[in-house]
PDB file of N, CA, C and O in Angstrom, chain B, residues numbered from 101:
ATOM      1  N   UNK B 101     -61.894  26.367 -21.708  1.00  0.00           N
ATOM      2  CA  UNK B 101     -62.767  27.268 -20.996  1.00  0.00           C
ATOM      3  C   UNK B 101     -62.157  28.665 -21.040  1.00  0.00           C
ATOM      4  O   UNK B 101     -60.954  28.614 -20.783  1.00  0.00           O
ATOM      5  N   UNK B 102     -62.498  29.604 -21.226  1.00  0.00           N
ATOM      6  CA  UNK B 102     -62.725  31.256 -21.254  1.00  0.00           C
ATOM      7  C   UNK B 102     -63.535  31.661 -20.178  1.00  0.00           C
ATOM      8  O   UNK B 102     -64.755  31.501 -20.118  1.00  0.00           O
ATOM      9  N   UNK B 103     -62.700  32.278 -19.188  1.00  0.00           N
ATOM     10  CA  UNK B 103     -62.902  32.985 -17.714  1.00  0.00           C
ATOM     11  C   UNK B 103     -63.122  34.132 -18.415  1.00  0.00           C
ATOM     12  O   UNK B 103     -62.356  34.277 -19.368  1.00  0.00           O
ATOM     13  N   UNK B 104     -63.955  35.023 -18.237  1.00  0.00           N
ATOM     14  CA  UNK B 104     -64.440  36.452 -18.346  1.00  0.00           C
ATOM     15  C   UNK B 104     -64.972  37.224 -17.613  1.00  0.00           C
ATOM     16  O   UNK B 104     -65.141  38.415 -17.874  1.00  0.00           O
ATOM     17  N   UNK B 105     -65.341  36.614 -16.504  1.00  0.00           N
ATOM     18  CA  UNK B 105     -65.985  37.118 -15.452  1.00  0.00           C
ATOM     19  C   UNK B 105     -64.927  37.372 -14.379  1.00  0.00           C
ATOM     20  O   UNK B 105     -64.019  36.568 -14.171  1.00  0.00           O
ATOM     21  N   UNK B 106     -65.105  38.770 -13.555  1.00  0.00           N
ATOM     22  CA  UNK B 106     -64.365  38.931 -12.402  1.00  0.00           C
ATOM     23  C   UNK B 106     -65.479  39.013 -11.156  1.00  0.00           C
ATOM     24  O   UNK B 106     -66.660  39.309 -11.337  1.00  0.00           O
ATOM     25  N   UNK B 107     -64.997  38.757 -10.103  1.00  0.00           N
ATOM     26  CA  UNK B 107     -65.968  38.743  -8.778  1.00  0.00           C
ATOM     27  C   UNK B 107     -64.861  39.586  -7.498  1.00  0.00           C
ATOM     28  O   UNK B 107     -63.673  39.305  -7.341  1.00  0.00           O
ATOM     29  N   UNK B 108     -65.654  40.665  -6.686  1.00  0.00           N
ATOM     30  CA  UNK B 108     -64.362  41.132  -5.909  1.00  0.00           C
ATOM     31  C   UNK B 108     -65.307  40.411  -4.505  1.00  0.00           C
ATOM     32  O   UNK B 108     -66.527  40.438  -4.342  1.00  0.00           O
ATOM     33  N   UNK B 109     -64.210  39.770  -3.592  1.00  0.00           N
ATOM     34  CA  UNK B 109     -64.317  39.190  -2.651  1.00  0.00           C
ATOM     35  C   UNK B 109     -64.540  39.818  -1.539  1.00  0.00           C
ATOM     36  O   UNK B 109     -63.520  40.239  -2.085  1.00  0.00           O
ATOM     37  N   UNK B 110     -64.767  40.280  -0.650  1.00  0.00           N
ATOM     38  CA  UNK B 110     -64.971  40.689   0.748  1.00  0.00           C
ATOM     39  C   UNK B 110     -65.383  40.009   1.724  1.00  0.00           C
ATOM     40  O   UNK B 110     -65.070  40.376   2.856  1.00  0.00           O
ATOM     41  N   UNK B 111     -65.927  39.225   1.597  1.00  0.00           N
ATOM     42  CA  UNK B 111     -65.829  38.430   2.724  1.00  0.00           C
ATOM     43  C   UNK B 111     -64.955  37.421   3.358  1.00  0.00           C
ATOM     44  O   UNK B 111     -64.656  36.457   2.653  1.00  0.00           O
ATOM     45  N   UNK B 112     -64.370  37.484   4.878  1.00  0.00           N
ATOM     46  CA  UNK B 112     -63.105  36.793   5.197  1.00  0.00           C
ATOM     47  C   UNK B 112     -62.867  35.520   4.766  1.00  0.00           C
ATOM     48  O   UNK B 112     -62.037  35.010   4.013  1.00  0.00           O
ATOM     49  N   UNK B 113     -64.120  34.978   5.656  1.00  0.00           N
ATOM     50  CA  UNK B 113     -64.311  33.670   5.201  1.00  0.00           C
ATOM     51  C   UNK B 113     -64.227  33.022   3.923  1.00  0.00           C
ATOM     52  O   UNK B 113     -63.677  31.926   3.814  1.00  0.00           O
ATOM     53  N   UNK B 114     -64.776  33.672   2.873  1.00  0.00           N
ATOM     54  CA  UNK B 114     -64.777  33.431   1.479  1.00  0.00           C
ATOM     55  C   UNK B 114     -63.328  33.713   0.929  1.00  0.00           C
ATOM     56  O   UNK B 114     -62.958  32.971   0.018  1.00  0.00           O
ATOM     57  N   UNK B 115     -62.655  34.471   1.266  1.00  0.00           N
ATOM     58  CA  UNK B 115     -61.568  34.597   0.805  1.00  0.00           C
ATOM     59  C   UNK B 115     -60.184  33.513   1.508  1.00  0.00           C
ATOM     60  O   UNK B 115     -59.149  33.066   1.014  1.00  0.00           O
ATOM     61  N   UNK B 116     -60.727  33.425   2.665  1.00  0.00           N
ATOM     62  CA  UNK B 116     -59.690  31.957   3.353  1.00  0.00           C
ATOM     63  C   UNK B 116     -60.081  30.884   2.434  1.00  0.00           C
ATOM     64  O   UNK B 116     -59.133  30.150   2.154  1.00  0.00           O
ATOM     65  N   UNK B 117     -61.517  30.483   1.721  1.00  0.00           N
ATOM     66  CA  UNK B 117     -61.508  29.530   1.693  1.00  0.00           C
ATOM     67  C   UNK B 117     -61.059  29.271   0.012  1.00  0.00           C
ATOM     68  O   UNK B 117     -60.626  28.226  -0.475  1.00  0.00           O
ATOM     69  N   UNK B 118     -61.278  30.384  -0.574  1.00  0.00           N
ATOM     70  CA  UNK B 118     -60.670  30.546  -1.879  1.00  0.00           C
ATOM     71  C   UNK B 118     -58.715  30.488  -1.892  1.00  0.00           C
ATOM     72  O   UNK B 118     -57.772  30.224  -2.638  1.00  0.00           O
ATOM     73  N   UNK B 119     -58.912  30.771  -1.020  1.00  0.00           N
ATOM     74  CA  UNK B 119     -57.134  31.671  -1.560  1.00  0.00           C
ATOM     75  C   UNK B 119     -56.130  30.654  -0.403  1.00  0.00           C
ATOM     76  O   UNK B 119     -54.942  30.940  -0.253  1.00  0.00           O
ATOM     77  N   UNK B 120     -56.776  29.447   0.375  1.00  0.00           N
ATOM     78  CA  UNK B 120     -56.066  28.797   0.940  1.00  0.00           C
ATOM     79  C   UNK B 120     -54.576  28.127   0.287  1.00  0.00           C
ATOM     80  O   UNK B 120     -53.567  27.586   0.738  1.00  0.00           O
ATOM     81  N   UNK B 121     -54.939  28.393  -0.608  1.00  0.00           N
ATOM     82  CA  UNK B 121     -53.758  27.476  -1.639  1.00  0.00           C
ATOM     83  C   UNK B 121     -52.603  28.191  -2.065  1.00  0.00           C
ATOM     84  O   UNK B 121     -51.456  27.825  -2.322  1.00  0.00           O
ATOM     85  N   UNK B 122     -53.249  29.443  -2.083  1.00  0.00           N
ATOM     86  CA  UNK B 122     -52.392  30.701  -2.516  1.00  0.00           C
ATOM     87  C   UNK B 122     -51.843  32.008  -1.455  1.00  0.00           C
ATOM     88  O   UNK B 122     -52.180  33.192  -1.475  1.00  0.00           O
ATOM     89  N   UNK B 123     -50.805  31.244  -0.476  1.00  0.00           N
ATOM     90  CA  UNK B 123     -50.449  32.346   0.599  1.00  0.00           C
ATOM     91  C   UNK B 123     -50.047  33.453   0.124  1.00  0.00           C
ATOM     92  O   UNK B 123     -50.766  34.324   0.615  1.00  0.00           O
ATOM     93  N   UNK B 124     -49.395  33.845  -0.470  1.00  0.00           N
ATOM     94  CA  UNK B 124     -49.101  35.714  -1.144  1.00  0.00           C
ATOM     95  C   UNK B 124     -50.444  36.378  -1.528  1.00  0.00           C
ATOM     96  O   UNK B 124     -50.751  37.497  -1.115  1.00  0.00           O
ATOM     97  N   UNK B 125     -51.429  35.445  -2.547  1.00  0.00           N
ATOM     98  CA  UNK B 125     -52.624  36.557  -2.641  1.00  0.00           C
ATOM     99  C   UNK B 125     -53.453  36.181  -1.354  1.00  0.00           C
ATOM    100  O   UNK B 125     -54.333  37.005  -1.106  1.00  0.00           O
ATOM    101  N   UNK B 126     -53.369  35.155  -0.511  1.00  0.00           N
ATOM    102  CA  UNK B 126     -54.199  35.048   0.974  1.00  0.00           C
ATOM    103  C   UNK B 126     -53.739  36.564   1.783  1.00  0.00           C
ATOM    104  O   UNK B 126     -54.431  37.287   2.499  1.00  0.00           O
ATOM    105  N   UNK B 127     -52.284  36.712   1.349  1.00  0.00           N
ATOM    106  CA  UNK B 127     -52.127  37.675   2.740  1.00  0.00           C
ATOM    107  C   UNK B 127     -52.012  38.782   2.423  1.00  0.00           C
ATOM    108  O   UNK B 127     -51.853  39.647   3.284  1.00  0.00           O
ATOM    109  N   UNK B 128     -52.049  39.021   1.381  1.00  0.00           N
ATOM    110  CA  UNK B 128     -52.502  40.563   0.101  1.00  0.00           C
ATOM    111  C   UNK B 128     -54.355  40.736   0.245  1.00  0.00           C
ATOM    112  O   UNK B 128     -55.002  41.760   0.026  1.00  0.00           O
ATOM    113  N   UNK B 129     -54.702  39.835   0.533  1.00  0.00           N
ATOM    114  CA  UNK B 129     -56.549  40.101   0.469  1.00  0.00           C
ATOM    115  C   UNK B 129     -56.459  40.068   2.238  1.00  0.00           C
ATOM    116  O   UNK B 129     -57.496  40.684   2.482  1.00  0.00           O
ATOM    117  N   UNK B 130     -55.923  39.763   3.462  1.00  0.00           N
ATOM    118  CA  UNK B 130     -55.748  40.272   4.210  1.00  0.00           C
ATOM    119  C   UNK B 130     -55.372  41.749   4.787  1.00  0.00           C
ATOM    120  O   UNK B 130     -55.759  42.605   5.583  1.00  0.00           O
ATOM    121  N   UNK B 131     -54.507  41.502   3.980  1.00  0.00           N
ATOM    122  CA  UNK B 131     -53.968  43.404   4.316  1.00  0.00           C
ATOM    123  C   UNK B 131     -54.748  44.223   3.712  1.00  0.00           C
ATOM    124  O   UNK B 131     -54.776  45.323   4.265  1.00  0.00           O
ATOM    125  N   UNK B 132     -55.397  44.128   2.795  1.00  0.00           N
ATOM    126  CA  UNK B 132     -56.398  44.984   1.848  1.00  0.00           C
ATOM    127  C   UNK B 132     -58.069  44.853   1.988  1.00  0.00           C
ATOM    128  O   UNK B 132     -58.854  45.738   1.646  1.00  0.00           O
ATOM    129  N   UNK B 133     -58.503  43.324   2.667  1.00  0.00           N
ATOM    130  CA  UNK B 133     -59.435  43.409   2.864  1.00  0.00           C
ATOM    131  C   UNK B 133     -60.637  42.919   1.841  1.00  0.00           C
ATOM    132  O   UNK B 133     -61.826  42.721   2.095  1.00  0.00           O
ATOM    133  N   UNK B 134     -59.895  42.789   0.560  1.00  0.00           N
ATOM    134  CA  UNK B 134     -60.630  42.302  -0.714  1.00  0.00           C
ATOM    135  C   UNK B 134     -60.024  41.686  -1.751  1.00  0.00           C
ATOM    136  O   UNK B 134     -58.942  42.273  -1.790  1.00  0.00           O
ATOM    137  N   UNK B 135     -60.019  41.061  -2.426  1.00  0.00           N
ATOM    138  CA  UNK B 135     -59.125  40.434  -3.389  1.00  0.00           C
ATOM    139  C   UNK B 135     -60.271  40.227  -4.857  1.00  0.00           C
ATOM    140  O   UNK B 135     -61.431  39.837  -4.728  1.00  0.00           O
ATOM    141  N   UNK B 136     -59.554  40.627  -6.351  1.00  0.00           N
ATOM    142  CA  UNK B 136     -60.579  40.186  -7.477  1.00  0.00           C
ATOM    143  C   UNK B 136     -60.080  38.744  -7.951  1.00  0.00           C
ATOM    144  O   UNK B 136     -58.920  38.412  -8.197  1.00  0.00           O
ATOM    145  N   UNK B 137     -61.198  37.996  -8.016  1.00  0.00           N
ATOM    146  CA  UNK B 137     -61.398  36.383  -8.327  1.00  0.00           C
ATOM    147  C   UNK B 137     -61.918  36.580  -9.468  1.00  0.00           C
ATOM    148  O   UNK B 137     -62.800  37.408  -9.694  1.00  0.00           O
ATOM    149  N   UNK B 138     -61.183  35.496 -10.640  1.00  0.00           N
ATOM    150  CA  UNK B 138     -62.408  34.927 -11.956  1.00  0.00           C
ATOM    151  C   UNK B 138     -63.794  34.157 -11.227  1.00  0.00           C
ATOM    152  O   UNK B 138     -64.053  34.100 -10.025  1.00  0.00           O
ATOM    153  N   UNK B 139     -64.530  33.628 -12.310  1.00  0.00           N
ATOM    154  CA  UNK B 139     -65.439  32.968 -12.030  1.00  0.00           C
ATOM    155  C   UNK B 139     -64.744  31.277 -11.763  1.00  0.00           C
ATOM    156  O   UNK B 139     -65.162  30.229 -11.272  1.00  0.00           O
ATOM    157  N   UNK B 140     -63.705  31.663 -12.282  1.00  0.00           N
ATOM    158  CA  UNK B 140     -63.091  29.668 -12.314  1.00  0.00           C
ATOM    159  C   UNK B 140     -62.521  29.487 -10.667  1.00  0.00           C
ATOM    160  O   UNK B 140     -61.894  30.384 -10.105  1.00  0.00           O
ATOM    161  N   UNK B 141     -62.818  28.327 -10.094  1.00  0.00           N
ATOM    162  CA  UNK B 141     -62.353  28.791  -8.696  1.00  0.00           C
ATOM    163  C   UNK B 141     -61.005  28.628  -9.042  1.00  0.00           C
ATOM    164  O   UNK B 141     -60.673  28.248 -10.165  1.00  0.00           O
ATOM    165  N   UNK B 142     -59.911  28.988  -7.818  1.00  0.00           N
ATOM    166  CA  UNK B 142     -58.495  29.502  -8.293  1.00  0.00           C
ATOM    167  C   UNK B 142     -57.874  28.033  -8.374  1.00  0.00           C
ATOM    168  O   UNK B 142     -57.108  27.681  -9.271  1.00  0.00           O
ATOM    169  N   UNK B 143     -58.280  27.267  -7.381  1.00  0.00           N
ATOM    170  CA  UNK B 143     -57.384  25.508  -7.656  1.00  0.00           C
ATOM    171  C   UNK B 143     -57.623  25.169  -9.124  1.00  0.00           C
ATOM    172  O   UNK B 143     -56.746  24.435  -9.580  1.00  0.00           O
ATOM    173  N   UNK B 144     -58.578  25.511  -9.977  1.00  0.00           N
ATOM    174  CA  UNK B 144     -58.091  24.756 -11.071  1.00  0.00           C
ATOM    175  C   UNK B 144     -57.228  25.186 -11.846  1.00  0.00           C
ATOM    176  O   UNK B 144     -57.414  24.787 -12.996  1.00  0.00           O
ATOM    177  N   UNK B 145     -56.041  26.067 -11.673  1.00  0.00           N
ATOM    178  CA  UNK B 145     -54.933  26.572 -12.078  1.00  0.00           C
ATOM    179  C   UNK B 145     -53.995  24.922 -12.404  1.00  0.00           C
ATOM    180  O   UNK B 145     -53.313  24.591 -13.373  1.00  0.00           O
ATOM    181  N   UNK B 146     -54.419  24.023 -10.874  1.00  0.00           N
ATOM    182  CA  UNK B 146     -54.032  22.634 -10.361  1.00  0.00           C
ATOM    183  C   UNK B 146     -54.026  21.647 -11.870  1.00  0.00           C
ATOM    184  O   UNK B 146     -53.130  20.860 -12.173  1.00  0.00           O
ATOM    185  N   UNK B 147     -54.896  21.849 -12.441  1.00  0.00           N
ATOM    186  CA  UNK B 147     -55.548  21.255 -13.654  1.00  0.00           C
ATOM    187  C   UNK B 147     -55.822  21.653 -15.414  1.00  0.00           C
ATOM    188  O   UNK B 147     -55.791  21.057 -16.490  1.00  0.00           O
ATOM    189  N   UNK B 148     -56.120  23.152 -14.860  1.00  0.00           N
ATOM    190  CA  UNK B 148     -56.485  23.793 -16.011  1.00  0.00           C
ATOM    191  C   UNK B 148     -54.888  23.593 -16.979  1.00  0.00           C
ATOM    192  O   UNK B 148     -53.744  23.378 -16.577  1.00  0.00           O
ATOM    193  N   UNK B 149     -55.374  23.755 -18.210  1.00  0.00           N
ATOM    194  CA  UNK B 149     -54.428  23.963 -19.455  1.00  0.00           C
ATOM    195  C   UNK B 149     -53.395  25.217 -18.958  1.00  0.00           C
ATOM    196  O   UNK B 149     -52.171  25.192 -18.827  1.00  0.00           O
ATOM    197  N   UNK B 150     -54.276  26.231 -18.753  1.00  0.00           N
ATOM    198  CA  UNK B 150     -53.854  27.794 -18.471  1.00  0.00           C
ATOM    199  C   UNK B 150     -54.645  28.520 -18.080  1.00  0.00           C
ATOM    200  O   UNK B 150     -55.734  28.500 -18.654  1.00  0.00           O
ATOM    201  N   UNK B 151     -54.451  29.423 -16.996  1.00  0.00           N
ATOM    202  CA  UNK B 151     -54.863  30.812 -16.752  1.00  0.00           C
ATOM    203  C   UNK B 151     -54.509  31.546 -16.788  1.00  0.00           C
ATOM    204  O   UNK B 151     -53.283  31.506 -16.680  1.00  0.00           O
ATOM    205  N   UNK B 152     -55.153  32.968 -16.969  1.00  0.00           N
ATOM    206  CA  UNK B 152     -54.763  34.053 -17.044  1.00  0.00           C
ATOM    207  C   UNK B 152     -55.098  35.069 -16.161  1.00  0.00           C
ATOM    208  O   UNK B 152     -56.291  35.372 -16.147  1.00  0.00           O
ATOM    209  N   UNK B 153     -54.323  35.696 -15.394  1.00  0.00           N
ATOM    210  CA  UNK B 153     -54.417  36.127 -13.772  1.00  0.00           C
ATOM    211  C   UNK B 153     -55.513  37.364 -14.075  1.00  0.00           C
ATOM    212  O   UNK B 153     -55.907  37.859 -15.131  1.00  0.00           O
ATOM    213  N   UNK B 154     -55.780  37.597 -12.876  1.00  0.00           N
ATOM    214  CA  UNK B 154     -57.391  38.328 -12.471  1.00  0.00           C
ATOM    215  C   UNK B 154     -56.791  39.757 -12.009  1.00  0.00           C
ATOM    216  O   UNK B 154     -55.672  39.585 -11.526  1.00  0.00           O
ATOM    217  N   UNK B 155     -57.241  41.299 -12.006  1.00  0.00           N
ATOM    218  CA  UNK B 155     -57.648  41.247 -13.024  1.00  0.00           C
ATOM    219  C   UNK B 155     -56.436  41.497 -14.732  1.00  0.00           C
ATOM    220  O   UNK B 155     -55.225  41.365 -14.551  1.00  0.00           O
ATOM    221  N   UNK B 156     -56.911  41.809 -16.080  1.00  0.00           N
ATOM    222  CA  UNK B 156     -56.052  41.485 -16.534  1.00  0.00           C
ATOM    223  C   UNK B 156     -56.877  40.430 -17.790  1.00  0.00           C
ATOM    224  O   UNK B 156     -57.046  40.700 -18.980  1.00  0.00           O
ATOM    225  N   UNK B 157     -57.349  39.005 -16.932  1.00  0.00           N
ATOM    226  CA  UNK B 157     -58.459  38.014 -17.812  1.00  0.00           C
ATOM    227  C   UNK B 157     -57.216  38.229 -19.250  1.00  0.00           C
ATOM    228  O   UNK B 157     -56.036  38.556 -19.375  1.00  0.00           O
ATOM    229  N   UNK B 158     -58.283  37.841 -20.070  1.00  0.00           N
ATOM    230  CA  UNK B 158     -58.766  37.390 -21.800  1.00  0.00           C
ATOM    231  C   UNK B 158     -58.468  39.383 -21.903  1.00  0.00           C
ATOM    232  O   UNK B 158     -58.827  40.420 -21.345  1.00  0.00           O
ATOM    233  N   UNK B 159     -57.484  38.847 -23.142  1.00  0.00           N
ATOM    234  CA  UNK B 159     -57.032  39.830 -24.124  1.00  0.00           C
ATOM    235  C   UNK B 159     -57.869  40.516 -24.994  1.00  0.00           C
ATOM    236  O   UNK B 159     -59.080  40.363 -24.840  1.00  0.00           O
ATOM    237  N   UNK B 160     -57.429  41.303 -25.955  1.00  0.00           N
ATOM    238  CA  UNK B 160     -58.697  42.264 -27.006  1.00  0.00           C
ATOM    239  C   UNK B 160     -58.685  41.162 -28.254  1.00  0.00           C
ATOM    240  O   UNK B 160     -59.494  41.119 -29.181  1.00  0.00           O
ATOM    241  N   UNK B 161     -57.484  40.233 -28.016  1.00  0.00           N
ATOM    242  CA  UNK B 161     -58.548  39.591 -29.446  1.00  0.00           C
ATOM    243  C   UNK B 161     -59.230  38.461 -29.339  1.00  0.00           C
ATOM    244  O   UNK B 161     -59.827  38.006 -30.315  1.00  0.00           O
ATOM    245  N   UNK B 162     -59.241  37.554 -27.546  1.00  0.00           N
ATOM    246  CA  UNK B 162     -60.124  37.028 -27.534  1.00  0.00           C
ATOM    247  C   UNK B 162     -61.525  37.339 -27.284  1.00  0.00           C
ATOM    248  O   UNK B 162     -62.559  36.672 -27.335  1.00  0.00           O
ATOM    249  N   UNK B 163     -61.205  38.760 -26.949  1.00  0.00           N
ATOM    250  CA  UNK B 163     -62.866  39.518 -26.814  1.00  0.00           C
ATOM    251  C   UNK B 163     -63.082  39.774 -28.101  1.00  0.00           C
ATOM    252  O   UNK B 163     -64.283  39.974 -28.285  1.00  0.00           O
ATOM    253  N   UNK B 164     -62.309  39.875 -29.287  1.00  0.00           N
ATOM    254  CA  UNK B 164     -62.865  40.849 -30.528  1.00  0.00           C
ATOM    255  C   UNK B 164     -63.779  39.196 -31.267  1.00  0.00           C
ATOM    256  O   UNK B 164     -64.825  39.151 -31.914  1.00  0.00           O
ATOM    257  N   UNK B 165     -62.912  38.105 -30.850  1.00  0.00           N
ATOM    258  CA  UNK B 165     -63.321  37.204 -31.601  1.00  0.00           C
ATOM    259  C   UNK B 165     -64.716  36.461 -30.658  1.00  0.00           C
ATOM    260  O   UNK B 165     -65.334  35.508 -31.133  1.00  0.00           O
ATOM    261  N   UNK B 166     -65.009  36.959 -29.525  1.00  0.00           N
ATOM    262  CA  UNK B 166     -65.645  36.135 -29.008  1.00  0.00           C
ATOM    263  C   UNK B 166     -67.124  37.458 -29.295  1.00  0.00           C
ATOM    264  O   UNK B 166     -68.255  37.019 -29.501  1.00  0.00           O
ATOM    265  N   UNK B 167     -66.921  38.666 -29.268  1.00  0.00           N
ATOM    266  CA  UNK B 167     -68.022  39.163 -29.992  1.00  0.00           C
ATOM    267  C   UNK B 167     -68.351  38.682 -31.400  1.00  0.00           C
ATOM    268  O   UNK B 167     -69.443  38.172 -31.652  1.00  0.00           O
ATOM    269  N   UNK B 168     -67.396  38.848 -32.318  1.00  0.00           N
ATOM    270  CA  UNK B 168     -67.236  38.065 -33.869  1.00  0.00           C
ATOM    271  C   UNK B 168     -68.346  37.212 -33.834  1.00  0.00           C
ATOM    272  O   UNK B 168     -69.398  37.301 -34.466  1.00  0.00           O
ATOM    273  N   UNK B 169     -68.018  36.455 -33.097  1.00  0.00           N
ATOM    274  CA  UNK B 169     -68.708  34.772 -32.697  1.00  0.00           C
ATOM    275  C   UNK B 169     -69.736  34.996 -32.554  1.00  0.00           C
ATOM    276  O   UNK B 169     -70.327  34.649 -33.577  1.00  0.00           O
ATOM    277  N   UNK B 170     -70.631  35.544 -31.608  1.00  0.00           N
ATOM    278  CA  UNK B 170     -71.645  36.245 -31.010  1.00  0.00           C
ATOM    279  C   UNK B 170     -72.752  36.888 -32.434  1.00  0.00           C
ATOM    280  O   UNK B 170     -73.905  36.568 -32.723  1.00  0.00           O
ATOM    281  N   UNK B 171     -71.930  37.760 -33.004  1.00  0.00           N
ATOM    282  CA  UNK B 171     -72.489  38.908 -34.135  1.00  0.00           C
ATOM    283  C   UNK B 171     -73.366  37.692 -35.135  1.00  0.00           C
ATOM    284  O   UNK B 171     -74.556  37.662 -35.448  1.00  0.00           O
ATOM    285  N   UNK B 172     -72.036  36.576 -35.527  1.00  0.00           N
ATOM    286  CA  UNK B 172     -72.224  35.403 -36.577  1.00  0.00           C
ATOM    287  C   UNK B 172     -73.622  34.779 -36.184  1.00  0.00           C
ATOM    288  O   UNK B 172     -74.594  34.680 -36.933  1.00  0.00           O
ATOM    289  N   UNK B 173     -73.529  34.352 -34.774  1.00  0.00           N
ATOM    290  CA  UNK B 173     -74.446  33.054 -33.911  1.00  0.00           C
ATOM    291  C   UNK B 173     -75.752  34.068 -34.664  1.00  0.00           C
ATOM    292  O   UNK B 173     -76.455  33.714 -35.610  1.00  0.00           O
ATOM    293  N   UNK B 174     -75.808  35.237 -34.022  1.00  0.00           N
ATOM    294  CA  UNK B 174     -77.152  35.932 -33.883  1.00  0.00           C
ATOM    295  C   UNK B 174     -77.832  35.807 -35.439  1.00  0.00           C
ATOM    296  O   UNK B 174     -78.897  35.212 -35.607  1.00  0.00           O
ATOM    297  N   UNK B 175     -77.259  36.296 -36.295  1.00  0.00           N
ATOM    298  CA  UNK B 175     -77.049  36.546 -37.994  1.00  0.00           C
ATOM    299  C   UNK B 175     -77.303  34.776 -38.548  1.00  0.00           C
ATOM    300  O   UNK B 175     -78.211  34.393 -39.285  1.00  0.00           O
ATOM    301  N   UNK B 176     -76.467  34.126 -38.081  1.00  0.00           N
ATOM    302  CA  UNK B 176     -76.828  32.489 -38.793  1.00  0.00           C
ATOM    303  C   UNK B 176     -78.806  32.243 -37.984  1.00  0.00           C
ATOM    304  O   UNK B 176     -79.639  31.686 -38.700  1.00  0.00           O
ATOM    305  N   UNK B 177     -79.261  32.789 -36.393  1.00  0.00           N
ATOM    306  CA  UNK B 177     -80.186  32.670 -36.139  1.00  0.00           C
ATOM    307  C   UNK B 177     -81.145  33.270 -36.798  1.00  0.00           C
ATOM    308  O   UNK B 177     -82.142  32.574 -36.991  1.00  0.00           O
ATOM    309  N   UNK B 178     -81.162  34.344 -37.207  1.00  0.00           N
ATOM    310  CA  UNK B 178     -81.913  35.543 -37.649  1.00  0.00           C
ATOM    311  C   UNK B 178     -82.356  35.141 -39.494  1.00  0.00           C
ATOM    312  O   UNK B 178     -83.466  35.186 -40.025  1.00  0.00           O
ATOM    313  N   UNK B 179     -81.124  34.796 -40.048  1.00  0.00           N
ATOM    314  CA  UNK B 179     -81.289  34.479 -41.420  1.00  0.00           C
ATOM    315  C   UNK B 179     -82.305  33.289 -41.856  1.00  0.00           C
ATOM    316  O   UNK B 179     -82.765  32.445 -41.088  1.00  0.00           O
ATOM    317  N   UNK B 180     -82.550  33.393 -43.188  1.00  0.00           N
ATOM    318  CA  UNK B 180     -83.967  32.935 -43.761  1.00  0.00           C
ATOM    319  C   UNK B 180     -83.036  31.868 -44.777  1.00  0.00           C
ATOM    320  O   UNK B 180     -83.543  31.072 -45.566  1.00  0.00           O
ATOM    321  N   UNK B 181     -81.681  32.041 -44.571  1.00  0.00           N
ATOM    322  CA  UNK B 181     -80.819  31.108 -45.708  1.00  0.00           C
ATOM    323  C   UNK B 181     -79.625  31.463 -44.579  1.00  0.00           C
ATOM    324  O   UNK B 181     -79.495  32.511 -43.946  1.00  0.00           O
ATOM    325  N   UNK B 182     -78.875  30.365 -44.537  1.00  0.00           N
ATOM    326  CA  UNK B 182     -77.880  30.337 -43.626  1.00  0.00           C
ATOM    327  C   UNK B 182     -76.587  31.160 -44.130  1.00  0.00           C
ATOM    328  O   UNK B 182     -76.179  30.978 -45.278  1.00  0.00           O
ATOM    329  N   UNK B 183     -76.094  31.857 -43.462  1.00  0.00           N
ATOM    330  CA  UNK B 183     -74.788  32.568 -43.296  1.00  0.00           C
ATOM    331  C   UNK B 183     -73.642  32.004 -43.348  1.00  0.00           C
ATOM    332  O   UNK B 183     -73.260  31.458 -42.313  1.00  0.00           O
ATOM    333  N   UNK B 184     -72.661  31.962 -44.686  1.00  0.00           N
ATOM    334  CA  UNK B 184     -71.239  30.930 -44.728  1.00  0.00           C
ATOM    335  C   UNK B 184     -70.679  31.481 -43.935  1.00  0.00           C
ATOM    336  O   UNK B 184     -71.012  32.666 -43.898  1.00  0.00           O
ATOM    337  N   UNK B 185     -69.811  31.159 -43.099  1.00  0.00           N
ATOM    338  CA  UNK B 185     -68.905  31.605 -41.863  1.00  0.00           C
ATOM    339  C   UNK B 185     -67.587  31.768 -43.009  1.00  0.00           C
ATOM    340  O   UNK B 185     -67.163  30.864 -43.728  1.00  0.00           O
ATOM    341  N   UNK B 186     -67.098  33.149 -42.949  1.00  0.00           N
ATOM    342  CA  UNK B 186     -65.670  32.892 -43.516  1.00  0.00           C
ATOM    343  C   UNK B 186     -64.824  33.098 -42.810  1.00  0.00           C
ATOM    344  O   UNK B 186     -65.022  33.652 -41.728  1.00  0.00           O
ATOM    345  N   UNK B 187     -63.619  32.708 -43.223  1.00  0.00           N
ATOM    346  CA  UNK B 187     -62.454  32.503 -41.799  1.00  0.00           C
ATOM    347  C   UNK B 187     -61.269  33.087 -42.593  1.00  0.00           C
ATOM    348  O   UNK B 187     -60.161  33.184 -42.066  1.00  0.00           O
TER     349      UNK B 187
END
């Protein structure tokens, strides 16, 4: 999975119930009042392979390749004879 999305939190409640797991960013979104979240909730750090902290996310070449990807999808849709993917 590829988190790309950020969400900024403000609400208390929402942020106790997110960040229970995580006392340093619980009491950093206390003192500040807001904290930025991916779209992945934060426990599956618990599980996940890897994350990559918020904000910050996915690097320039998983964005360069995930447009790449995107450009191809549209172009293999669009074409009247299919598009060889070269790698």
């Amino acid at each position: 999975m590829i988190d790309v999305g950020t969400n900024k939190v403000t609400d208390p409640a929402e942020g106790e119930r997110l960040l229970k797991n995580f006392p340093q960013r619980l009491e950093k979104f206390r003192a500040k009042g807001s904290a930025l979240v991916g779209d992945v909730h934060p426990d599956a750090v618990f599980t996940a392979g890897a994350l990559s902290p918020v904000p910050g996310g996915v690097g320039p070449m998983t964005i360069t390749m995930l447009m790449s990807n995107t450009v191809k999808a549209a172009k293999l849709r669009r074409a009247k004879t299919p598009v060889v993917a070269r790698q």
